[in-house]
matplotlib code that plots the C-alpha trace (Angstrom):
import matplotlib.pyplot as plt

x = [2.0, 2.7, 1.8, 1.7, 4.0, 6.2, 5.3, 6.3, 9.7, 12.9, 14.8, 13.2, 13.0, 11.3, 12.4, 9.1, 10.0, 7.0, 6.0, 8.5, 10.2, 10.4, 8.1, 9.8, 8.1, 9.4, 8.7, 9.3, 8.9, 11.5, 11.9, 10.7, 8.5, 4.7, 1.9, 3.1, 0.4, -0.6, -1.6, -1.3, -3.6, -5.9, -5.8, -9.8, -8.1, -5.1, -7.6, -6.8, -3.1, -0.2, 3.6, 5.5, 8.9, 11.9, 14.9, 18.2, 22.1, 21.0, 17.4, 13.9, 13.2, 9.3, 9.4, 5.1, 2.2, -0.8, -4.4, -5.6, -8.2, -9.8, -8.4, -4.7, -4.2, -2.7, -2.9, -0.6, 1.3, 2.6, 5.5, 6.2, 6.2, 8.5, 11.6, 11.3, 10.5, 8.4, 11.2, 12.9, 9.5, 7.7, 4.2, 3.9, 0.8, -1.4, 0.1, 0.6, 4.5, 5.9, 9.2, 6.9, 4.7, 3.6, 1.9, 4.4, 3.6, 5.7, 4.9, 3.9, 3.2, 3.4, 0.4, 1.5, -0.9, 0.9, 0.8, 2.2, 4.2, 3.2, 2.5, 2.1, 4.7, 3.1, 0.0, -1.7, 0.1, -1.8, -0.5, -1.6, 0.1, -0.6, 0.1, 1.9, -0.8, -4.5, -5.4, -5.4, -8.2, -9.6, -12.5, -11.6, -7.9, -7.0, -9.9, -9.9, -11.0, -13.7, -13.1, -15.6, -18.0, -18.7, -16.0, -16.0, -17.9, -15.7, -15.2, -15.8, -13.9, -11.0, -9.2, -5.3, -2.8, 0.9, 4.3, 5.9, 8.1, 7.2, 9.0, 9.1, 13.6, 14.6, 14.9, 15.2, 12.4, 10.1, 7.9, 7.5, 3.8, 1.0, 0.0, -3.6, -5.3, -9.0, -8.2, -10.8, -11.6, -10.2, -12.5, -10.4, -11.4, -10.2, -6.9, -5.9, -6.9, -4.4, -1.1, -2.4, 1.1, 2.7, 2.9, 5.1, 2.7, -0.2, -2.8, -4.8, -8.3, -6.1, -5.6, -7.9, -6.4, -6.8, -5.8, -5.6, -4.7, -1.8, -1.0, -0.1, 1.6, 5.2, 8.2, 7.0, 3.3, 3.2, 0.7, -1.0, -4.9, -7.1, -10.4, -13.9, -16.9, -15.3, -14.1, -11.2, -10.5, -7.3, -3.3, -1.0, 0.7, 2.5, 3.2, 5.6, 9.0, 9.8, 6.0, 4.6, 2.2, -0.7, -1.6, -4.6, -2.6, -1.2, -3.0, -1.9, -2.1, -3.5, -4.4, -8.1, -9.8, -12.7, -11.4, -9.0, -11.7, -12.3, -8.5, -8.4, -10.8, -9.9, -6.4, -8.2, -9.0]
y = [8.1, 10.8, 12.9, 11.4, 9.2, 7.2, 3.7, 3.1, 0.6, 2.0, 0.8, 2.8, 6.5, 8.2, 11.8, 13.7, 16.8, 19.4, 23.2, 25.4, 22.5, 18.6, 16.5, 13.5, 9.8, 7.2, 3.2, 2.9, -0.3, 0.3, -1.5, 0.0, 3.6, 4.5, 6.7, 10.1, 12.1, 8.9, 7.8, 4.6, 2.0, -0.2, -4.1, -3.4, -0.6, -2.9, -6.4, -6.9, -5.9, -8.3, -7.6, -8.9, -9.2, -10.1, -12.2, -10.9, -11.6, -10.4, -12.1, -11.4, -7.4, -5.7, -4.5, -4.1, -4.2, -6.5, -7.2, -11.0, -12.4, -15.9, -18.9, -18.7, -15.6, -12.3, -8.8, -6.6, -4.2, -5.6, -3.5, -5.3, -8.6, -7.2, -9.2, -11.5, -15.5, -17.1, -18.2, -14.7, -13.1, -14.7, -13.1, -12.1, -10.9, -11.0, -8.2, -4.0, -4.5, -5.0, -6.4, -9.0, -9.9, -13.7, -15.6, -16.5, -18.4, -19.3, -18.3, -20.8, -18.7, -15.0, -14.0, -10.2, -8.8, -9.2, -6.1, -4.4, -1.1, -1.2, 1.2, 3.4, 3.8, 1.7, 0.9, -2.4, -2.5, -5.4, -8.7, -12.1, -13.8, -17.7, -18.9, -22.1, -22.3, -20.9, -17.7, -17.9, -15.9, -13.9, -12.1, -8.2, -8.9, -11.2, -11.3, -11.2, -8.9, -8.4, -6.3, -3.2, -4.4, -0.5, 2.5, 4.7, 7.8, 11.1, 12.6, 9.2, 8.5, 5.7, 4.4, 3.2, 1.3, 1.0, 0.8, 3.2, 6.1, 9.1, 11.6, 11.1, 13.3, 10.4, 6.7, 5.9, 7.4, 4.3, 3.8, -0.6, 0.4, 0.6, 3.4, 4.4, 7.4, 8.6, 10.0, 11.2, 9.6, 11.8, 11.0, 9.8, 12.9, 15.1, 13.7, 13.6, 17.5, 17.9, 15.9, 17.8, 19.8, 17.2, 15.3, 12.6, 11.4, 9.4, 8.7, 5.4, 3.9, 1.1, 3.8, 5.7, 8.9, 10.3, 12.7, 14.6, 17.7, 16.6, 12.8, 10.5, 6.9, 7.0, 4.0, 1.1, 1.3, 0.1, -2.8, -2.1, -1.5, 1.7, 0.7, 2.0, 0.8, -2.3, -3.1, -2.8, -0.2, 0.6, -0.8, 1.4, 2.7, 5.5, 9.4, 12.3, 11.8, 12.8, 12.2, 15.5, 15.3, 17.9, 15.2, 18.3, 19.2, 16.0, 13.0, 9.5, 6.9, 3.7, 0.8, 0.6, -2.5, -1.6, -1.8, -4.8, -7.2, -9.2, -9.9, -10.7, -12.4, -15.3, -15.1, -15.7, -18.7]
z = [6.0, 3.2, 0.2, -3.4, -5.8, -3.9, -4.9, -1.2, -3.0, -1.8, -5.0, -8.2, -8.5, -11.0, -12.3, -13.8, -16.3, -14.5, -15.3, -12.8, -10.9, -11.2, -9.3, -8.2, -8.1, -5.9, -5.7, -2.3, -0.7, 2.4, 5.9, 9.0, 9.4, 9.3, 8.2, 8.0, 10.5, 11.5, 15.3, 16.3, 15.3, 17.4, 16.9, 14.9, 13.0, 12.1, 12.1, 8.1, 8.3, 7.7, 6.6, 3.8, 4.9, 2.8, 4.2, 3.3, 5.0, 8.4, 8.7, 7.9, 7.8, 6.8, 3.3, 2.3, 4.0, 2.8, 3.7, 4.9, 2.4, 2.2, 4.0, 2.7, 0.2, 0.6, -1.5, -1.8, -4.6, -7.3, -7.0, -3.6, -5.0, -8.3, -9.0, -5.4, -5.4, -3.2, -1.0, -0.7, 1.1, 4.1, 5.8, 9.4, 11.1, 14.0, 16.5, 16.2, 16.3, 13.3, 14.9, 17.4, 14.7, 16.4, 13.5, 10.5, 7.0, 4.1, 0.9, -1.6, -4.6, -5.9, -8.6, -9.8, -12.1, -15.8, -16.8, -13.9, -14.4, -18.3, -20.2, -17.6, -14.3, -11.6, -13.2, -12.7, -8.9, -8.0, -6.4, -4.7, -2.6, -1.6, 1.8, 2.4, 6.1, 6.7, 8.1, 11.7, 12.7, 16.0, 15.8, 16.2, 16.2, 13.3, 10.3, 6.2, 4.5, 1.6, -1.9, -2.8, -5.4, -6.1, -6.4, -3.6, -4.4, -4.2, -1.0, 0.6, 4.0, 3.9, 6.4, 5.9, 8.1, 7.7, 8.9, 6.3, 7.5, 9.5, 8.2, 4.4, 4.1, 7.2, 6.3, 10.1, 10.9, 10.9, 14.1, 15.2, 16.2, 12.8, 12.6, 11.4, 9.4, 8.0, 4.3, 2.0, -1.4, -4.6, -8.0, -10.7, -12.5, -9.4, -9.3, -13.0, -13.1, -9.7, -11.9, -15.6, -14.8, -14.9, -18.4, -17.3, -14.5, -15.6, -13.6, -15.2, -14.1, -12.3, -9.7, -7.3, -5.4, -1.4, 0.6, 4.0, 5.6, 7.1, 6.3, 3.8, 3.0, 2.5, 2.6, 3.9, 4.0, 0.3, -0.1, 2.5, 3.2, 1.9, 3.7, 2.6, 3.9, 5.9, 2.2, 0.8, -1.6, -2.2, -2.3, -1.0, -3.9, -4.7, -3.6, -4.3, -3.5, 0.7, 1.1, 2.0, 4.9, 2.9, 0.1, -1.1, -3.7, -4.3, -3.1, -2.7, -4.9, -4.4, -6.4, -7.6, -6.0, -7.7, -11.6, -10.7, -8.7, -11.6, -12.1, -8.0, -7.4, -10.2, -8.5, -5.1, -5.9]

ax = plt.figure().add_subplot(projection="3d")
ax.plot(x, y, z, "-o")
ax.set_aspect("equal")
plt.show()
C-alpha cells in the first residue's frame, strides 16, 4: 500500500495547484499490485476480503477490493463501482491469491452513495453491492464483517488488506498474494491541518485519514477494508499520486464508516 490521494481508480487524475510544487491526486482503481510496505496477509488478516473484478475483451481481471457483509452484500468505494453495471463486475473471494480466487458470485445490483464525488473530489466514496448468491462462510477463513458504531479515536491502530501495487511509479508491480498492514488512525482535525497547503484538496467528514512510517494503499487496494476494533472502519480511498510509502506527512484516505453507517446500513438491507 501507499501514501495519500490516489482514489486507488486508474482512470481519473486530479492536478492540485499547492504552495512550492503541485500535489497530484489520483482515482486509482487499477488491476493487479498490493499494499505498499505491506507483508503478506494470513487467511484471519484477509477473513473479510473479497475482489471486485471487472470483465473486459480478455476475461475477468481485479479492479477494487471489498469487505463481505451480511448474507449477500458487499462494500466497497463508490469510486469502484462509478460508471460500471451490474453485469460488467463480478465478486471473487475466499483465497489469498487474487488470480485463484475459488468462490465466485454475480452481481445483482450496485447501490453507490448519490452524492458520490460532489461537491468535493471523492467525497461520499461509499458503495454496496448485492450478490446474486449467499456468503459462503468458514470460520477464520471466509466471515462478514460488522461496521464501527463509534469513530476510531486518534492514534487508534487499523488494520488494511489489499491487492493494490507495490511500488506506487510501476503499474506491474502488483503482487497475486494480499498483502496486509497495521496503520495508525489520523483525527479529522490532524489531517485537514496536514493538506491546509493545499487549497484544492478537501478533506470532508465523509473521510477519515491513516498513516505509517513506511506504507500506504496505492492502485488496486481501493475498496478495500480499514479494520479497527474487528470493525470496519474505513474504504480504501484515496492517496497522493505514486503512493509514497511515509503517509506522516500525508496520510491515506479512507472512507468514514463511522459518518456513512446510517446511509449503509439502510442499503444493507
Amino acid at each position: 500500500m501507499y501514501t495519500a490521494l490516489l482514489v486507488l481508480c486508474l482512470t481519473d487524475t486530479y492536478r492540485c495547484a499547492t504552495i512550492g510544487h503541485p500535489l497530484s491526486i489520483e482515482v486509482a482503481r487499477a488491476v493487479g499490485g498490493r499494499i505498499v510496505g505491506g507483508v503478506k496477509a494470513t487467511q484471519e488478516q484477509g477473513k473479510y476480503q473479497c475482489s471486485v473484478h471487472v470483465r473486459g475483451w480478455f476475461g475477468e481481471a481485479h479492479n477494487c477490493g471489498c469487505s463481505l457483509y451480511g448474507t449477500k452484500f458487499v462494500i466497497t468505494a463508490a469510486h469502484c463501482t462509478n460508471g460500471y453495471k451490474n453485469t460488467d463486475l463480478v465478486i471473487k473471494y475466499g483465497g489469498l491469491n487474487v488470480d485463484t480466487l475459488p468462490i465466485k458470485s454475480e452481481v445483482a445490483e450496485i447501490r453507490q452513495h448519490e452524492s458520490y464525488d460532489k461537491p468535493i473530489r471523492i467525497d461520499y466514496d461509499y458503495a454496496v453491492i448485492v450478490l446474486a448468491d449467499n456468503i459462503q462462510t468458514t470460520p477464520g477463513k471466509v466471515e462478514t464483517i460488522q461496521l464501527v458504531d463509534t469513530e476510531p479515536a486518534d492514534g487508534a491502530e487499523a488494520h488494511a488488506t489489499g491487492w493494490g501495487r507495490l511500488v506506487g511509479t510501476d503499474k506491474n508491480s502488483g503482487a497475486k498474494e494480499l498483502q496486509y498492514q497495521k496503520f495508525q488512525i489520523v483525527s479529522y482535525d490532524s489531517c485537514v491541518k496536514a493538506y491546509a497547503p493545499y487549497p484544492n484538496i478537501d478533506i470532508s467528514r465523509q473521510m477519515i485519514c491513516a498513516k505509517h512510517q513506511t506504507s500506504s494503499t496505492c492502485n488496486g487496494d481501493s475498496g478495500g477494508p480499514l479494520i479497527v476494533g474487528g470493525k470496519l472502519a474505513g474504504i480504501v480511498s484515496w492517496v497522493i499520486t505514486d503512493c509514497p510509502s511515509n503517509t506522516v506527512s500525508y496520510p491515506s484516505g479512507y472512507a468514514n464508516v463511522f459518518i456513512g453507517r446510517d446511509w449503509l446500513l439502510s442499503k444493507l438491507k
